[in-house]
N, CA and C of each residue as an Amber inpcrd file, in Angstrom:
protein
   306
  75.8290000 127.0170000 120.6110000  76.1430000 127.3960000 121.9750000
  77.6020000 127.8460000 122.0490000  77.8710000 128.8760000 122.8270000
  79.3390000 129.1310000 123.1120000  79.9910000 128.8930000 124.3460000
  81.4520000 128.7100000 123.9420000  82.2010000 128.1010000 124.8130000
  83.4190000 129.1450000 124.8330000  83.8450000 129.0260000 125.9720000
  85.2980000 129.7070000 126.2150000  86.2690000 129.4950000 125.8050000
  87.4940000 130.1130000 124.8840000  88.5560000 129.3000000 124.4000000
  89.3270000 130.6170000 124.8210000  90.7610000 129.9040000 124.6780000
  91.9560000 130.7920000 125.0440000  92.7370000 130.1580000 123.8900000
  93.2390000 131.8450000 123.3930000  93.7290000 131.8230000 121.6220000
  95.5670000 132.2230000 122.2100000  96.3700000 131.8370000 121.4780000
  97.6770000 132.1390000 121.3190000  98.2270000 132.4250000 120.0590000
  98.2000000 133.8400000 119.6990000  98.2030000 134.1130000 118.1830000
  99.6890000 133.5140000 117.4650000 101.1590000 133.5970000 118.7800000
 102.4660000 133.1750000 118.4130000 102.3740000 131.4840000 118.3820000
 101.6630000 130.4400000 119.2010000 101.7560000 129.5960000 118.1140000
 100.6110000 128.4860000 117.5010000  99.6340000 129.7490000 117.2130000
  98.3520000 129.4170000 116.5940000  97.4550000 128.5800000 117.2800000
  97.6260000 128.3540000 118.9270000  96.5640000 126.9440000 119.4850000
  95.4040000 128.3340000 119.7310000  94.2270000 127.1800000 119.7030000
  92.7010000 127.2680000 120.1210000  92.2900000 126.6520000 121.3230000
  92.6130000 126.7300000 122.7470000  92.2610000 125.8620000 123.7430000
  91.0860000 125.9130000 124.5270000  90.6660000 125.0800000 124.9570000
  89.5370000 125.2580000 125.9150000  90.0090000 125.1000000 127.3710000
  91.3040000 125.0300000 127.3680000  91.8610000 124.7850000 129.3590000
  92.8650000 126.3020000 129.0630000  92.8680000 127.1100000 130.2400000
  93.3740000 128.2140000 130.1750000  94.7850000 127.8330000 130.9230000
  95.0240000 127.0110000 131.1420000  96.6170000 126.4620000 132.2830000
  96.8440000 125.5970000 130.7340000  96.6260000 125.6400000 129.6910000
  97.5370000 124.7200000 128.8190000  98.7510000 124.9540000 128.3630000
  98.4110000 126.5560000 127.7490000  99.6520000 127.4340000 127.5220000
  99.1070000 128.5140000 127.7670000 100.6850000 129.4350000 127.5150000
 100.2700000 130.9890000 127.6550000  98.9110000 130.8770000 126.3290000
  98.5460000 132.3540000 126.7480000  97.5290000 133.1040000 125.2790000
  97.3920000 133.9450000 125.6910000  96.6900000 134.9180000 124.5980000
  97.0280000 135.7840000 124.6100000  95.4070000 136.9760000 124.6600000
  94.6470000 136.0480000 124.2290000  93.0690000 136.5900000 124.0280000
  92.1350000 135.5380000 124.7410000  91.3280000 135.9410000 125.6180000
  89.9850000 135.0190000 125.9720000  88.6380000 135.2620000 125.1240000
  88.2890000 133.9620000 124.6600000  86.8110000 134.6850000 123.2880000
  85.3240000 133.3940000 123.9770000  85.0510000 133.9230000 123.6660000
  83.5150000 133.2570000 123.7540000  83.1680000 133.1130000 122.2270000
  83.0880000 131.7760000 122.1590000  82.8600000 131.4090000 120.3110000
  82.1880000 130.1710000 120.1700000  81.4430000 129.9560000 119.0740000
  80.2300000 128.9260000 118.7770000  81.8300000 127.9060000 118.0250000
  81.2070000 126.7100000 117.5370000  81.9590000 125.1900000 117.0570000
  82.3260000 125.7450000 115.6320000  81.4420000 127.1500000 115.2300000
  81.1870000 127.3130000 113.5330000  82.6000000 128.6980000 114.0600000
  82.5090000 129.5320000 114.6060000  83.3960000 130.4970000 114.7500000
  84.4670000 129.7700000 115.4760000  84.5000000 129.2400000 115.8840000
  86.2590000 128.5550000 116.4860000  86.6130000 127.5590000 115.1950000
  86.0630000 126.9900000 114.4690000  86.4230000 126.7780000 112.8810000
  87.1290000 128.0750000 111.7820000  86.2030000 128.7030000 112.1670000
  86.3230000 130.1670000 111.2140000  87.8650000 130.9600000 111.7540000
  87.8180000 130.9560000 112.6650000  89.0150000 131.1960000 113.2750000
  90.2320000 130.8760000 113.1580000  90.0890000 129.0500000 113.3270000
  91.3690000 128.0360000 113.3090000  91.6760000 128.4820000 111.5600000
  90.6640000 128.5580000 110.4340000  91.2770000 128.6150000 109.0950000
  92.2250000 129.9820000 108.9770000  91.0960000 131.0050000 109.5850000
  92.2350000 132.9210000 109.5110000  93.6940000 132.2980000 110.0510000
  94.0520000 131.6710000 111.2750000  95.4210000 131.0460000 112.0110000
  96.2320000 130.3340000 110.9060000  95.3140000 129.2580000 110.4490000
  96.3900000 128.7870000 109.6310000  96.5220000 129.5450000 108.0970000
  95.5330000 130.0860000 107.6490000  95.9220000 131.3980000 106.9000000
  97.1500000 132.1110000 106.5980000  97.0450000 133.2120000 107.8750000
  98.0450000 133.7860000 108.2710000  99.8270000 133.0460000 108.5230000
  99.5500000 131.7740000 108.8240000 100.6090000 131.3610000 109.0490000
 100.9530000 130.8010000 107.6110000 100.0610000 130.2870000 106.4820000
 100.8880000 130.1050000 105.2580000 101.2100000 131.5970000 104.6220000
 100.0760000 132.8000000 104.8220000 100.6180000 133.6630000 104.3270000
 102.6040000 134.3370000 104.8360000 102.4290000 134.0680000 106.6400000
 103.6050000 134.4130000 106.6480000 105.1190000 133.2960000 106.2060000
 104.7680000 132.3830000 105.3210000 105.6840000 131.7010000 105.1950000
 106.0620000 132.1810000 103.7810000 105.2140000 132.1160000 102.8550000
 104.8290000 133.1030000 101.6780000 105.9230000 133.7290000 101.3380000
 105.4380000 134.6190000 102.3460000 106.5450000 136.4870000 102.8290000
 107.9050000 136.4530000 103.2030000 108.4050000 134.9110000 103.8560000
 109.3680000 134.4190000 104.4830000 110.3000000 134.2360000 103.1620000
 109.6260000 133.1550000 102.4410000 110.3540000 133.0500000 101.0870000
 110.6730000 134.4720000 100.0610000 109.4520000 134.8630000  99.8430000
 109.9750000 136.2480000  98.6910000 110.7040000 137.2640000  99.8630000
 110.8390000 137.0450000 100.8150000 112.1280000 138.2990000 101.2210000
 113.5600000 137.5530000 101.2400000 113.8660000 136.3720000 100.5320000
 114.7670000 136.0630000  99.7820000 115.0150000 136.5470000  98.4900000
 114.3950000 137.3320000  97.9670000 114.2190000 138.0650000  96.8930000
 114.7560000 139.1740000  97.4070000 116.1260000 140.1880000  96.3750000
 116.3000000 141.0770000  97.4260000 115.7960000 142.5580000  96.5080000
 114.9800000 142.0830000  94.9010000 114.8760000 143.4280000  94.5780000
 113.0440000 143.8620000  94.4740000 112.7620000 142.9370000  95.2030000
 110.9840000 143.1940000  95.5790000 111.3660000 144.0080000  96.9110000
 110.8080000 144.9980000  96.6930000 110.1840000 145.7810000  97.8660000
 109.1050000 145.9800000  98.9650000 109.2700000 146.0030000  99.8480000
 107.8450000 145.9350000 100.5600000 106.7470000 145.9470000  99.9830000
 106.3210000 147.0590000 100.0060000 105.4340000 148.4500000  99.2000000
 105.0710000 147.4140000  98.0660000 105.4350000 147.1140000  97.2410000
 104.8420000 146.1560000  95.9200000 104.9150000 144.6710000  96.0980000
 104.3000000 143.9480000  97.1120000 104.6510000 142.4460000  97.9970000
 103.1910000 142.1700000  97.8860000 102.7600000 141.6080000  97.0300000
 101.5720000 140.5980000  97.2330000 101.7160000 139.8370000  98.6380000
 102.3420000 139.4790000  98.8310000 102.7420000 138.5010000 100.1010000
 102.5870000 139.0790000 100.9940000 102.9940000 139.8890000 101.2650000
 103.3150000 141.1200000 102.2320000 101.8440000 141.4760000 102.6050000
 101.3400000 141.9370000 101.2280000  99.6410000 142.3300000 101.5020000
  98.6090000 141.5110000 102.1080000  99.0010000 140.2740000 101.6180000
  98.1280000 139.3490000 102.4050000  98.1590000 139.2080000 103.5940000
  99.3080000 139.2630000 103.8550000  99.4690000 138.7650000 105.2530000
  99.0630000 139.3630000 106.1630000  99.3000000 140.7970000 105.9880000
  98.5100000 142.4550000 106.7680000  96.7290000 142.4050000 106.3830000
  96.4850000 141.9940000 105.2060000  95.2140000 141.7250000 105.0890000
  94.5190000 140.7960000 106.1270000  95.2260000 139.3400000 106.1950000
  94.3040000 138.1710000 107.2310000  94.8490000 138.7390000 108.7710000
  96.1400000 139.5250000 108.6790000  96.2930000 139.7100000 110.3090000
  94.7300000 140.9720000 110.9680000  94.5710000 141.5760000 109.9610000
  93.5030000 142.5610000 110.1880000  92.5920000 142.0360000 110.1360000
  91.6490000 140.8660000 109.2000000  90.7230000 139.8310000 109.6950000
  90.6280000 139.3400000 110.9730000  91.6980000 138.5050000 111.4300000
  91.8690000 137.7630000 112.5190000  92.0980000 139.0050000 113.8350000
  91.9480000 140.0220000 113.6080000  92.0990000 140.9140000 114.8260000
  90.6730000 141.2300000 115.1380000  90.3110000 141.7840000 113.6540000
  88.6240000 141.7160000 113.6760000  87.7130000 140.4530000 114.6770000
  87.9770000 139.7050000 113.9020000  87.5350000 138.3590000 114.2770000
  87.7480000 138.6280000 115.9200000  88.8410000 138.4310000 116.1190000
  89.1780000 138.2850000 117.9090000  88.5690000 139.0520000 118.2790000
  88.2120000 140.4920000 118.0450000  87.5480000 141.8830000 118.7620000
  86.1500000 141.3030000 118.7920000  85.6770000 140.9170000 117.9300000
  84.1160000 140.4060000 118.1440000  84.1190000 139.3770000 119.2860000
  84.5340000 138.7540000 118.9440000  84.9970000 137.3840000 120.1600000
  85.2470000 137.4500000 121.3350000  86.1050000 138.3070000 121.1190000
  86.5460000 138.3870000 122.5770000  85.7460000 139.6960000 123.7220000
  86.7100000 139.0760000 125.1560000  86.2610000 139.3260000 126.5600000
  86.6510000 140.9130000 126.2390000  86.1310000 141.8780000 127.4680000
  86.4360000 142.9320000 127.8760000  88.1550000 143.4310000 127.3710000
  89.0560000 142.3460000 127.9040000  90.3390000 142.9120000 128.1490000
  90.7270000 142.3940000 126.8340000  90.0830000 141.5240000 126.0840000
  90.9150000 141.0840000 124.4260000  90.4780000 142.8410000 123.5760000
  89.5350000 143.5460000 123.9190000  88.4610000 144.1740000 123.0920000
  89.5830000 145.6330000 123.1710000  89.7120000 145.9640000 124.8140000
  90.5580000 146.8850000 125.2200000  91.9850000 146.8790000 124.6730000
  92.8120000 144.7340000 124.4860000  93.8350000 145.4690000 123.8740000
  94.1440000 145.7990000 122.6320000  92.8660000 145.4630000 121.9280000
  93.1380000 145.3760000 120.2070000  92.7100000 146.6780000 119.7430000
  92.0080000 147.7110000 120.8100000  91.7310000 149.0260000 120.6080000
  93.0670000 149.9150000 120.4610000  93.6550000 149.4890000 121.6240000
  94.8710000 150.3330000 121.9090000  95.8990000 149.7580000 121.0990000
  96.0120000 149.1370000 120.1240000  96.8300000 148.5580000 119.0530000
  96.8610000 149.3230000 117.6080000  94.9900000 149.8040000 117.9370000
  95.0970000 150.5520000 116.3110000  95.2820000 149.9610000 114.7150000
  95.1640000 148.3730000 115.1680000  95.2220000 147.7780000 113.8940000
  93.9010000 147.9080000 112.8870000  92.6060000 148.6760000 113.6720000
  91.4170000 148.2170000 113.1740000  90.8670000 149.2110000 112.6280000
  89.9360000 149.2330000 111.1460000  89.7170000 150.8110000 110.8800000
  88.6000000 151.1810000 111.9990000  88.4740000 152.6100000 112.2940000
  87.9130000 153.2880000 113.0070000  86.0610000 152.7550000 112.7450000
């Protein structure tokens, strides 16, 4: 069965009360996809810590960043993910973002 959650991608909560914090996407998601979800979040957030460290590195370049790749890899999952999920206005803004292939 699905339930309503309100996602905040800046600092990764999954809520079911929309007055808890800001967010940023409204999704309609089963117990198995708000799981699937919470792992892409914390994903993304070890990948961007990853990326945090090797750009202490100052002769790796973008362009050749395993780290880097990942991280653009699960952010494009987790956008995916949200576009399925989500309401009318999550769907509209992840269109007009252009993160998603055509």
């Amino acid at each position: 069965m699905k339930k309503t959650y309100y996602v905040s991608l800046g600092s990764g909560e999954i809520s079911q009360v929309s007055t808890a914090s800001e967010w940023n996407f409204k999704i309609s998601a089963t117990d198995l996809e708000v799981e699937q979800l919470r792992e892409r979040l914390d994903q993304r957030y070890s990948d961007d810590w990853q990326g945090f460290l090797r750009a202490h590195i100052p002769y790796l370049e973008y362009h050749h960043d395993r780290q880097n790749d990942a991280y653009d890899d699960m952010n494009t999952q987790l956008y995916q993910m949200l576009f399925e999920l989500g309401d009318e206005n999550a769907k509209a803004h992840i269109r007009t973002m252009g993160i998603l292939p055509s």
